[in-house]
PyMOL Python script that loads the backbone (N, CA, C, O; Angstrom):
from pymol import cmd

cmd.read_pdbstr("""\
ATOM      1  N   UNK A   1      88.833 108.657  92.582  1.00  0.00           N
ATOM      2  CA  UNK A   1      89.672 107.555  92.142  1.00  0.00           C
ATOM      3  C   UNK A   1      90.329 106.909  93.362  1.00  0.00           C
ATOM      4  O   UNK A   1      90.688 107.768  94.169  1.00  0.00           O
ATOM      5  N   UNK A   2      90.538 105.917  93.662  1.00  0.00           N
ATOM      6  CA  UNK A   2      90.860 104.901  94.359  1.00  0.00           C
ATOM      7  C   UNK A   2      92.553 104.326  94.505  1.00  0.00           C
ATOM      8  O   UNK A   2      93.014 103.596  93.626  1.00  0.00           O
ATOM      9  N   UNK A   3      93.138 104.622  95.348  1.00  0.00           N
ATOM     10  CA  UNK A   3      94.523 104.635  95.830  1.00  0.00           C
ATOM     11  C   UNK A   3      94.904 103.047  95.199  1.00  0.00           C
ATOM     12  O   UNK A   3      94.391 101.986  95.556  1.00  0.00           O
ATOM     13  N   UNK A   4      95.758 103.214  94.356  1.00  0.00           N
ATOM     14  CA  UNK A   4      96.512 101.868  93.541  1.00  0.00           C
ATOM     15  C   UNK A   4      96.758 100.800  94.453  1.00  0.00           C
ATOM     16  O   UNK A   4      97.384 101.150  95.453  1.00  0.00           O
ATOM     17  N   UNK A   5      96.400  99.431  94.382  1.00  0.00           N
ATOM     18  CA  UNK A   5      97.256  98.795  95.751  1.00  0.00           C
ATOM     19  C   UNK A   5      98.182  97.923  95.239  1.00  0.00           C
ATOM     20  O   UNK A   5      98.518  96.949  95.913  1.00  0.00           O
ATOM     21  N   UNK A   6      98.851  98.207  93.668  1.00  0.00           N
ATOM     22  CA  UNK A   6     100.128  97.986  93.196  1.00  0.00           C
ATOM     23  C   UNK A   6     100.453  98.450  91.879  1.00  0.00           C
ATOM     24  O   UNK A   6      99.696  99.129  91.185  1.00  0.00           O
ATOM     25  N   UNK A   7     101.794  97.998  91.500  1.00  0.00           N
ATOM     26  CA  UNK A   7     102.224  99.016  90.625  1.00  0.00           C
ATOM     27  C   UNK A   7     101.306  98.395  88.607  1.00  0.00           C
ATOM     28  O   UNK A   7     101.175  97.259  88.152  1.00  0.00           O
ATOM     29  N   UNK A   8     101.073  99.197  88.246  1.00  0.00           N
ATOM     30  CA  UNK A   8     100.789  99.112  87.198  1.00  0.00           C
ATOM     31  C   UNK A   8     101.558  98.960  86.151  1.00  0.00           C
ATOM     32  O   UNK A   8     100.964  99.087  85.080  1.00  0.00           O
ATOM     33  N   UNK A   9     102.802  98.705  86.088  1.00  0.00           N
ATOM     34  CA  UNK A   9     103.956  98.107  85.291  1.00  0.00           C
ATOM     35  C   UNK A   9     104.367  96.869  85.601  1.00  0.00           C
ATOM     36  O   UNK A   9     104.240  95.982  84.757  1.00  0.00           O
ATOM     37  N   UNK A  10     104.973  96.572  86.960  1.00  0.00           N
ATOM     38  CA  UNK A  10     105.676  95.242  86.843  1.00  0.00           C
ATOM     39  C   UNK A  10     104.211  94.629  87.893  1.00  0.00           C
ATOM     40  O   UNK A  10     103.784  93.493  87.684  1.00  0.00           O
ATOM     41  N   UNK A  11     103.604  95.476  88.920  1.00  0.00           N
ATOM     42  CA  UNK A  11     102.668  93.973  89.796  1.00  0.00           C
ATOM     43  C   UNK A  11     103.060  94.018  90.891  1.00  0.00           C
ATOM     44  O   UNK A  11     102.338  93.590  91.791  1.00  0.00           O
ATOM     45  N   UNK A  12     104.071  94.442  91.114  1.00  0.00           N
ATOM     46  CA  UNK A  12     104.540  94.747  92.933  1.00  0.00           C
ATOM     47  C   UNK A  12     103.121  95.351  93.949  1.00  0.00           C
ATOM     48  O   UNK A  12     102.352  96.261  93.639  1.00  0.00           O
ATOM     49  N   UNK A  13     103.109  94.867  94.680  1.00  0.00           N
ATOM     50  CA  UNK A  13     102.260  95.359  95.928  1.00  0.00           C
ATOM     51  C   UNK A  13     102.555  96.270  96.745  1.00  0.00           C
ATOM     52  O   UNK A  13     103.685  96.381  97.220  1.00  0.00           O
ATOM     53  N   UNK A  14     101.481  97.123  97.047  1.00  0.00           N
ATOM     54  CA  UNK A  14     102.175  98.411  97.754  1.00  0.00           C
ATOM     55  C   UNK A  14     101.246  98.142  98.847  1.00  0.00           C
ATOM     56  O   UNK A  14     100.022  98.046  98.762  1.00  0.00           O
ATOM     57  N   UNK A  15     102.264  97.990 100.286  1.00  0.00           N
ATOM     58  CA  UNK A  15     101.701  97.888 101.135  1.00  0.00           C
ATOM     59  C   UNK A  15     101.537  99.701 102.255  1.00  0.00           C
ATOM     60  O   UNK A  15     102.522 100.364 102.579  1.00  0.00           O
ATOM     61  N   UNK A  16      99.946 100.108 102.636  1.00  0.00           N
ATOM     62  CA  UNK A  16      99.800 101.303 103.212  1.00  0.00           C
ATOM     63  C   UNK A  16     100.422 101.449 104.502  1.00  0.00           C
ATOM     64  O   UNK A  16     100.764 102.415 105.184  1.00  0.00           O
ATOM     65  N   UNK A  17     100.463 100.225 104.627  1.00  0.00           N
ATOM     66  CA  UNK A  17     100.649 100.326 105.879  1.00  0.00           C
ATOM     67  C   UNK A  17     102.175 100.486 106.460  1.00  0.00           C
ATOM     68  O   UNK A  17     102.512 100.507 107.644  1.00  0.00           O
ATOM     69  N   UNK A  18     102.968 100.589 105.340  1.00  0.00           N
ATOM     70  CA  UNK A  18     104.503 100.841 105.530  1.00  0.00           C
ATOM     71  C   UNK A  18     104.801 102.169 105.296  1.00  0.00           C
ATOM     72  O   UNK A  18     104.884 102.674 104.177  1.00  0.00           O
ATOM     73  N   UNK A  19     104.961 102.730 106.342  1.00  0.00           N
ATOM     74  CA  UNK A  19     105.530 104.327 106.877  1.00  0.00           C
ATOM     75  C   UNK A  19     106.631 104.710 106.142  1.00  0.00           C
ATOM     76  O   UNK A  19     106.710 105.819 105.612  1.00  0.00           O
ATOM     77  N   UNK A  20     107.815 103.536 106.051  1.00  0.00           N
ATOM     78  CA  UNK A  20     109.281 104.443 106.258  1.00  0.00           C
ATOM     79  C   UNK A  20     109.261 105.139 104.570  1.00  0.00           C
ATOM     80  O   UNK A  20     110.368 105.325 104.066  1.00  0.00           O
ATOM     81  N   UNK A  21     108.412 105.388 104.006  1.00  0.00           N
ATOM     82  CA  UNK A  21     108.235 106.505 103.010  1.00  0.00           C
ATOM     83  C   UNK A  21     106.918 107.149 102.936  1.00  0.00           C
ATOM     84  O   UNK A  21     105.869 106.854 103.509  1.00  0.00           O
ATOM     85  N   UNK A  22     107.227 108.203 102.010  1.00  0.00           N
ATOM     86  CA  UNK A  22     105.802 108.996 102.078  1.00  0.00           C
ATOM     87  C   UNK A  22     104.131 107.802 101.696  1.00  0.00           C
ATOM     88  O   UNK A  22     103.121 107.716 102.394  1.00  0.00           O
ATOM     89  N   UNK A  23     104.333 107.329 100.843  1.00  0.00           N
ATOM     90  CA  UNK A  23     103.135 106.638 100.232  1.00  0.00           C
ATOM     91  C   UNK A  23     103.516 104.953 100.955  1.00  0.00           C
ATOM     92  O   UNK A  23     102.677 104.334 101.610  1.00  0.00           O
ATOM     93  N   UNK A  24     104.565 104.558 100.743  1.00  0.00           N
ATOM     94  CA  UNK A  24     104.743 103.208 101.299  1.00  0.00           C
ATOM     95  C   UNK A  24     106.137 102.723 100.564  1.00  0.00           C
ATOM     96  O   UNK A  24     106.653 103.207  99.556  1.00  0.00           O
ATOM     97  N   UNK A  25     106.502 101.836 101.217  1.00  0.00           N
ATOM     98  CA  UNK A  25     108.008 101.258 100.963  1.00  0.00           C
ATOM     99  C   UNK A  25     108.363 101.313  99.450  1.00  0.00           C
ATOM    100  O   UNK A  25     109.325 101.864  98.915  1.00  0.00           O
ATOM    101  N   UNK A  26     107.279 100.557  98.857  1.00  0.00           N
ATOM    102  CA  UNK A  26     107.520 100.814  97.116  1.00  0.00           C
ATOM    103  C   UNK A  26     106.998 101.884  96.509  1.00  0.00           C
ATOM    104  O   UNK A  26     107.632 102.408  95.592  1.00  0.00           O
ATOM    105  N   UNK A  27     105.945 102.315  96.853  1.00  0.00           N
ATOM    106  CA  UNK A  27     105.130 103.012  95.561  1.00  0.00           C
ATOM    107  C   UNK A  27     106.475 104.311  95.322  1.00  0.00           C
ATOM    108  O   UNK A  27     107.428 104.592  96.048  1.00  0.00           O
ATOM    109  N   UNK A  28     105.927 105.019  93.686  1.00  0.00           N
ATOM    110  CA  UNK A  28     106.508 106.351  93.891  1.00  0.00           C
ATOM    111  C   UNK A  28     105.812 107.160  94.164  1.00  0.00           C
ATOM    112  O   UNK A  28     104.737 107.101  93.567  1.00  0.00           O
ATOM    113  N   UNK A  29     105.993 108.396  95.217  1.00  0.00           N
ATOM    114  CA  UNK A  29     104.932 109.356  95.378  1.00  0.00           C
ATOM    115  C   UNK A  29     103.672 109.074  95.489  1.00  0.00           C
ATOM    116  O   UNK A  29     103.329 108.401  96.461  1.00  0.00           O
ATOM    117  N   UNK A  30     102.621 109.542  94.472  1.00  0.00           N
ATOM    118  CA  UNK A  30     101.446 109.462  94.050  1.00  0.00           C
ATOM    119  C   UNK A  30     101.721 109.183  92.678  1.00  0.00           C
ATOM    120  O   UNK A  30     101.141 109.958  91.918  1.00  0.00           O
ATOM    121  N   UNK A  31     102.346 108.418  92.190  1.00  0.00           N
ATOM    122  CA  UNK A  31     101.801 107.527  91.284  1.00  0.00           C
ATOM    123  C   UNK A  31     101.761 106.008  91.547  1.00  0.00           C
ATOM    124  O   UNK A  31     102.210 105.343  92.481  1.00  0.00           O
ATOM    125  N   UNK A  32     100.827 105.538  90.015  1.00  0.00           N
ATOM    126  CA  UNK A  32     100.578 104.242  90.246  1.00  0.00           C
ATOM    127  C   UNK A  32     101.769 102.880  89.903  1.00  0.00           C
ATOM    128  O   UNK A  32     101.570 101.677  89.732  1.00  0.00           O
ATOM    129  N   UNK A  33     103.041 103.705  89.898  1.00  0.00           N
ATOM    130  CA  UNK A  33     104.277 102.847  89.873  1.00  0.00           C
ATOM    131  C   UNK A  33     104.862 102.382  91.081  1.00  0.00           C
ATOM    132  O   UNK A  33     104.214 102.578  92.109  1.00  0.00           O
ATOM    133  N   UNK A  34     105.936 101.819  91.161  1.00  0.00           N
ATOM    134  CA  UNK A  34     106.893 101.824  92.167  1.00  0.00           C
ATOM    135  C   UNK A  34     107.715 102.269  92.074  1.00  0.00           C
ATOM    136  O   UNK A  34     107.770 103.019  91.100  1.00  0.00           O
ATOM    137  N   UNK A  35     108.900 102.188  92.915  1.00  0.00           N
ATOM    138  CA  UNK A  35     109.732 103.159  92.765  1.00  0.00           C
ATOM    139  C   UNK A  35     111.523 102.335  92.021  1.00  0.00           C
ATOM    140  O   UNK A  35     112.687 102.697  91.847  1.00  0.00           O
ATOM    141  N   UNK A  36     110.702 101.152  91.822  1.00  0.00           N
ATOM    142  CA  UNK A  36     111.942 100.518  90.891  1.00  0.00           C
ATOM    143  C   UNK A  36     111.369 100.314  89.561  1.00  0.00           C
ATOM    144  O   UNK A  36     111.950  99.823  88.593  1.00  0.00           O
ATOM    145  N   UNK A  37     110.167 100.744  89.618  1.00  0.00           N
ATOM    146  CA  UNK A  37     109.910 100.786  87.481  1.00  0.00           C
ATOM    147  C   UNK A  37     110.328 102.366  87.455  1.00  0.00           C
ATOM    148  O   UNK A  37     110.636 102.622  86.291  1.00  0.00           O
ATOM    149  N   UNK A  38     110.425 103.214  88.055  1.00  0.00           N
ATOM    150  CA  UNK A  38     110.519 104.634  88.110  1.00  0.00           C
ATOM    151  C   UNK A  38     112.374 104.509  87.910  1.00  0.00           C
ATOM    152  O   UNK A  38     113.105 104.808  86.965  1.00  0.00           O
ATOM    153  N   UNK A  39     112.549 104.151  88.754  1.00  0.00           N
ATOM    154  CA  UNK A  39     114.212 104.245  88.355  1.00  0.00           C
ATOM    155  C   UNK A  39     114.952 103.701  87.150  1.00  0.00           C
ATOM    156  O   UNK A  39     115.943 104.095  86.536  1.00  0.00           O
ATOM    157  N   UNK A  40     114.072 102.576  87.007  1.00  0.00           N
ATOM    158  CA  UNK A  40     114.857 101.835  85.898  1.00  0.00           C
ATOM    159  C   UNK A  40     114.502 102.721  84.514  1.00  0.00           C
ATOM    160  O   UNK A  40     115.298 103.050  83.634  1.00  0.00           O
ATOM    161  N   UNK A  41     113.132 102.994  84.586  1.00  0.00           N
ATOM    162  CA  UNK A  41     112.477 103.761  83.273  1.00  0.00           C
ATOM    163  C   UNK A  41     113.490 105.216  83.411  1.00  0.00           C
ATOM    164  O   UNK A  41     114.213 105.361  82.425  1.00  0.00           O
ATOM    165  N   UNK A  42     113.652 106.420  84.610  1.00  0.00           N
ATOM    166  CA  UNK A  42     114.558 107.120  84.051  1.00  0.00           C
ATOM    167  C   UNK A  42     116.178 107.077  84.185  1.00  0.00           C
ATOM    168  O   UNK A  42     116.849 108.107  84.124  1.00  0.00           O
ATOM    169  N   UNK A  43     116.706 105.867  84.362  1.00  0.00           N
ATOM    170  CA  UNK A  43     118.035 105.634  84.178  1.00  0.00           C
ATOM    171  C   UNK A  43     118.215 105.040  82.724  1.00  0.00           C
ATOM    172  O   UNK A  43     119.358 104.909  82.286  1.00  0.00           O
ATOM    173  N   UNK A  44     117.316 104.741  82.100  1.00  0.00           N
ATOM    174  CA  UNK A  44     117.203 104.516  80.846  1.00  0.00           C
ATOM    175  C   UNK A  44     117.998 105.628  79.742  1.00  0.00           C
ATOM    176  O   UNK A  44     117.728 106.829  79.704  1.00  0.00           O
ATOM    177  N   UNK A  45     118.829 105.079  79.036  1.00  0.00           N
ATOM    178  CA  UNK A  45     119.486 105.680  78.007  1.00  0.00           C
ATOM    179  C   UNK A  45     119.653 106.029  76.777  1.00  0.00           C
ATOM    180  O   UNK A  45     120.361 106.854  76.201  1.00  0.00           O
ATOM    181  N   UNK A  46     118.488 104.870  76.312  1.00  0.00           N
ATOM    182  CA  UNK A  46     117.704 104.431  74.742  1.00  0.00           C
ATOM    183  C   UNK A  46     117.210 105.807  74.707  1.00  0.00           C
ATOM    184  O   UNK A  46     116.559 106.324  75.615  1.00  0.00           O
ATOM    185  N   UNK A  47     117.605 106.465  73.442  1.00  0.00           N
ATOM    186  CA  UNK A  47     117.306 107.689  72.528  1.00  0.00           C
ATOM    187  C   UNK A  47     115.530 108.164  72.217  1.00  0.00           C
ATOM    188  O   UNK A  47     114.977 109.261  72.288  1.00  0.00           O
ATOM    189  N   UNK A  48     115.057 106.920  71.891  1.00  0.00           N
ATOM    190  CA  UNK A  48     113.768 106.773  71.455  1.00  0.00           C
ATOM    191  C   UNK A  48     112.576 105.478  72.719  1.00  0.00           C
ATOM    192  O   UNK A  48     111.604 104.803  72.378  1.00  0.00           O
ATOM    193  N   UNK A  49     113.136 105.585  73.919  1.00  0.00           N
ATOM    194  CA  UNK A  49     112.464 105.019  75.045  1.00  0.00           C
ATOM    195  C   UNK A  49     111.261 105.563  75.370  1.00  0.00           C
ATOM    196  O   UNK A  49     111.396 106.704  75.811  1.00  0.00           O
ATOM    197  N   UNK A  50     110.088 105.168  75.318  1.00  0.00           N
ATOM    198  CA  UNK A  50     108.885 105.619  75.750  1.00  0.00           C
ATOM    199  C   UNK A  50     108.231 104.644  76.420  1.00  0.00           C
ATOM    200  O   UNK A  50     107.728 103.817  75.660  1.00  0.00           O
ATOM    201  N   UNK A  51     108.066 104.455  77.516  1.00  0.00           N
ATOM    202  CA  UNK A  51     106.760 103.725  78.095  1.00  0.00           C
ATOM    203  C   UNK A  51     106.110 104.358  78.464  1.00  0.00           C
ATOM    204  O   UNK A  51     106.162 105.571  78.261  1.00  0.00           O
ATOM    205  N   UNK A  52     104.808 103.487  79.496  1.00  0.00           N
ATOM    206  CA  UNK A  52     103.703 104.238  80.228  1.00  0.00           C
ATOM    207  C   UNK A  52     104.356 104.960  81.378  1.00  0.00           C
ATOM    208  O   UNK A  52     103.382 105.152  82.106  1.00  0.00           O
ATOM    209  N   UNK A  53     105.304 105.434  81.943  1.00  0.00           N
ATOM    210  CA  UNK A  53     105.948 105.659  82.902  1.00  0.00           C
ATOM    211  C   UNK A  53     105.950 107.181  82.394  1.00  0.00           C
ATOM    212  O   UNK A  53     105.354 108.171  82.819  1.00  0.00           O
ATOM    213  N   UNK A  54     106.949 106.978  81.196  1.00  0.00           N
ATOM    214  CA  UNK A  54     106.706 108.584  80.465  1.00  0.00           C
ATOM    215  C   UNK A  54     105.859 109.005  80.121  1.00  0.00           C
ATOM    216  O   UNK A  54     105.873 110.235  80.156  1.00  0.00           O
ATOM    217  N   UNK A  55     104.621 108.364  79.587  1.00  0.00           N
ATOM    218  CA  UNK A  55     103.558 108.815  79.053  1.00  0.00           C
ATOM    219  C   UNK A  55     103.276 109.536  80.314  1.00  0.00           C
ATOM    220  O   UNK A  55     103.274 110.767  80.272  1.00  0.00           O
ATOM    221  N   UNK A  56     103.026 108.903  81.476  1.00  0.00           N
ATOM    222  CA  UNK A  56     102.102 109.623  82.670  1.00  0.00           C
ATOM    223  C   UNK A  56     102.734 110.933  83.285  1.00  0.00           C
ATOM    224  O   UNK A  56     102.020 111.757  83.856  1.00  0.00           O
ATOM    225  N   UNK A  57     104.252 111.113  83.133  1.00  0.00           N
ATOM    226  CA  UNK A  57     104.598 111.672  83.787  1.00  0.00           C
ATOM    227  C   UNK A  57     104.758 112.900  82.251  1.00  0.00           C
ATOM    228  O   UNK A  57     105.557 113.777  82.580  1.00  0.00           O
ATOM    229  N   UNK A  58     104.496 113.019  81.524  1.00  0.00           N
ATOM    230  CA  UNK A  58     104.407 113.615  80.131  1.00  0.00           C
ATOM    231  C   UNK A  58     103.046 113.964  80.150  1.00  0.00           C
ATOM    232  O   UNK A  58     102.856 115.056  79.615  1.00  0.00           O
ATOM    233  N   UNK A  59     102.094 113.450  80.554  1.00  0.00           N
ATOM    234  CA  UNK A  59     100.725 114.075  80.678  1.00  0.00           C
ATOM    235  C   UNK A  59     100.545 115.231  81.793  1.00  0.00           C
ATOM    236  O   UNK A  59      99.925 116.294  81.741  1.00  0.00           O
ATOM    237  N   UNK A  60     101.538 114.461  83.127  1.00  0.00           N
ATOM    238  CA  UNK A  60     101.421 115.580  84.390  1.00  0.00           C
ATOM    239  C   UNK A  60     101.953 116.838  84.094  1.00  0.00           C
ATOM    240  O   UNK A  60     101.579 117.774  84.801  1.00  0.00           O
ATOM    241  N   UNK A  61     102.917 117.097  83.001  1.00  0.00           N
ATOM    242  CA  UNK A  61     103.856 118.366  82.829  1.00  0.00           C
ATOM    243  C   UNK A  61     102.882 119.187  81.927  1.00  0.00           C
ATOM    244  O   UNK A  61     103.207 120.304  81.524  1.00  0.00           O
TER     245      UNK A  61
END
""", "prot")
cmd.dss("prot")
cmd.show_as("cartoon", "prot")
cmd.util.cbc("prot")
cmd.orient("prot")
């Protein structure tokens, strides 16, 4: 499988070539998000909140 070259929620571009984090300035980790759909999805407070964010990270566990 083939390294994301942006996020699969909002469309942001993840550039490789940016060091000052592990994967690059936006992405999270090794996933195919960034790291501001990642925050916003778990600062989320809604009781019954599910996106693809949880789904993926609900499949990894």
């Amino acid at each position: 499988m083939s390294e994301p070259t942006h996020c699969t929620k909002c469309g942001c571009k993840f550039d490789p070539t940016d060091k000052r984090f592990v994967d690059s300035a936006r992405r999270h980790r090794d996933t195919p998000f960034c790291k501001g759909c990642v925050d916003h999805c778990r600062d989320n407070e809604i009781a019954d909140h599910w996106c693809d964010i949880d789904r993926f990270f609900n499949d990894r566990a």
